[in-house]
Phi, psi and omega in degrees: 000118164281092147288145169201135224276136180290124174284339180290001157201068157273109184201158180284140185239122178241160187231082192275323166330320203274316216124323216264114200236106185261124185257155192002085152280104189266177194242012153178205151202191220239094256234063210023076156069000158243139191303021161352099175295149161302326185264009120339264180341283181306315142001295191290313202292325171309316183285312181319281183306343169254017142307301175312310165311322155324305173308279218313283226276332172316325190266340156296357190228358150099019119339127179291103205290315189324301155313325201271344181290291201308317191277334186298289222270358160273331199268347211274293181303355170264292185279017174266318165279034141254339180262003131298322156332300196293333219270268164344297202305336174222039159205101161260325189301340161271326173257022156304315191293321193210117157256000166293005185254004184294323177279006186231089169279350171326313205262059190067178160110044157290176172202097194303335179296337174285332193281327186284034177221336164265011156270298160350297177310295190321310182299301187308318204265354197279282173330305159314314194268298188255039184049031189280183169270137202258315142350287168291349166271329174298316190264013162266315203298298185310004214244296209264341138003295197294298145037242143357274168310319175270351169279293174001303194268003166325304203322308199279356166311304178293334169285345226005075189230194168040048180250205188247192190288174182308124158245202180188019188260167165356299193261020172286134188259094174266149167252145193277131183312317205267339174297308204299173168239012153315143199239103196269013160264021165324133152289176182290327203313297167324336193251335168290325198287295117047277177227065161319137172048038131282014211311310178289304164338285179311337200257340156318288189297326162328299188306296169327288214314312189293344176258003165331154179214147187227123187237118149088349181092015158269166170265107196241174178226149175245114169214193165301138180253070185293337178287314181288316177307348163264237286281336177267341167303298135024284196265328183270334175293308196285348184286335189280314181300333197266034178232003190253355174322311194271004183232024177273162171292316168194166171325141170112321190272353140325285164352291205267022171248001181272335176317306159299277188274021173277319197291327188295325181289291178321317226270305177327278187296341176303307198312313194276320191268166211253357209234052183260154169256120198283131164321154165307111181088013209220160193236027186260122175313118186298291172332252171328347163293296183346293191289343169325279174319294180306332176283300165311333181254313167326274203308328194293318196298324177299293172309283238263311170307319183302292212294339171317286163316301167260026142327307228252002191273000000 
């Protein structure tokens, strides 16, 4: 079999702050001659490990590992379509010309709040079906989500995609101009037009354009590395969740703390990025209203449930 790290984009992603300079970083590779993205891959390598961990944590809790396979190989396939759904769903304006471009997730457009929100789906009707507690699958299930989520978003590293506006702070990130898949050779007038009653979106993207930096005689763009920063956000997240297990009050409230505090780290970091998709007709960012809401409703459920609970000693 021939593999070979893909030529079609090797160039360097530099951390100048940091030192740190990564040389052809290619973003996959190439498989008797077809291509195979990295962020496939990291993806795939994601679902895997927060199957396992799910396992981990179902048998650490006196759980049927057996059960958590069966739901894994339903929910994982639910929740890559929805989050192309969710994705379409507040970017219509690209596939009106072709809607047939809707099946072609190769050329991007996820939305992770679609895929958590067809794990969800998934868990109500799983449950339901096999009679299960719906709760105690949720605060197993969400262990291995996260997971997920934090190998997961490697992916747009290797895309040099989903990052954020202009820094000059510590974790600031260049990219070579010819990688993204932004088109920063926009004029201004188009870019206005672009993101008409947008005002902040637009004054992002300007602030790159004006802090381009030319290193080695390439063209880099400086921003915010916004993938790492959910990823470590995540990662601190799942640690806390998972010591926090054995001290929860009831079913559910894992769940719903990771619900809180995955929105709350998004409602931030959404806050940063350059790629965001607007409720419609609107200059609100979806991903942030979402996590507003998920933040609100979670922490509510969390009260009403406690006092509930010491109602009833």
């Amino acid at each position: 079999m021939q593999i070979l790290l893909s030529s079609e984009s090797l160039t360097n992603i530099r951390f100048p702050n940091l030192g740190i300079e990564l040389n052809n970083v290619p973003t996959g590779i190439d498989v008797f001659g077809y291509h195979v993205a990295f962020y496939g891959i990291v993806i795939g390598l994601g679902m895997l490990l927060g199957w396992l961990i799910a396992e981990w944590m179902a048998k650490k809790t006196g759980q049927s590992t057996e059960l958590y396979l069966d739901f894994a190989l339903i929910a994982i396939i639910v929740s890559v379509i929805f989050t192309r759904l969710g994705y379409v769903l507040f970017a219509l304006d690209e596939f009106i010309d072709n809607p047939l471009e809707i099946f072609n997730i190769r050329s991007g457009g996820l939305m992770i709040y679609g895929g958590i929100f067809g794990a969800i789906l998934s868990a109500i009707v799983f449950t339901r079906i096999k009679k299960y507690p719906f709760w105690l699958l949720a605060d197993t299930g969400c262990i291995g989500l996260i997971t997920g989520q934090i190998i997961g978003r490697w992916g747009n590293f290797f895309n040099r995609e989903a990052f954020g506006k202009f820094t000059d702070g510590l974790f600031a990130m260049q990219l070579n101009i010819r990688d993204v898949s932004y088109d920063f050779s926009m004029s201004e007038a188009s870019l206005q037009e672009k993101f008409a009653g947008r005002q902040a979106a637009f004054d992002r993207i300007m602030e790159i354009r004006k802090n381009i930096v030319t290193v080695g005689g390439v063209e880099y763009i400086q921003v915010h590395p916004t993938f790492l920063y959910e990823s470590l956000w995540n990662l601190c997240l799942l640690i806390i969740l998972i010591i926090y297990t054995k001290h929860k009050k009831f079913d559910g409230e894992i769940m719903l703390l990771y619900l809180a505090g995955y929105g709350l780290g998004r409602l931030w970091i959404e806050g940063l990025r350059t790629d965001q998709l607007f409720l419609w007709g609107t200059p609100i960012p979806i991903s942030q209203l979402i996590s507003i809401l998920m933040i609100l409703i979670s922490l509510t459920m969390i009260i009403m449930k406690r006092r509930k609970l010491a109602r009833s000693k």
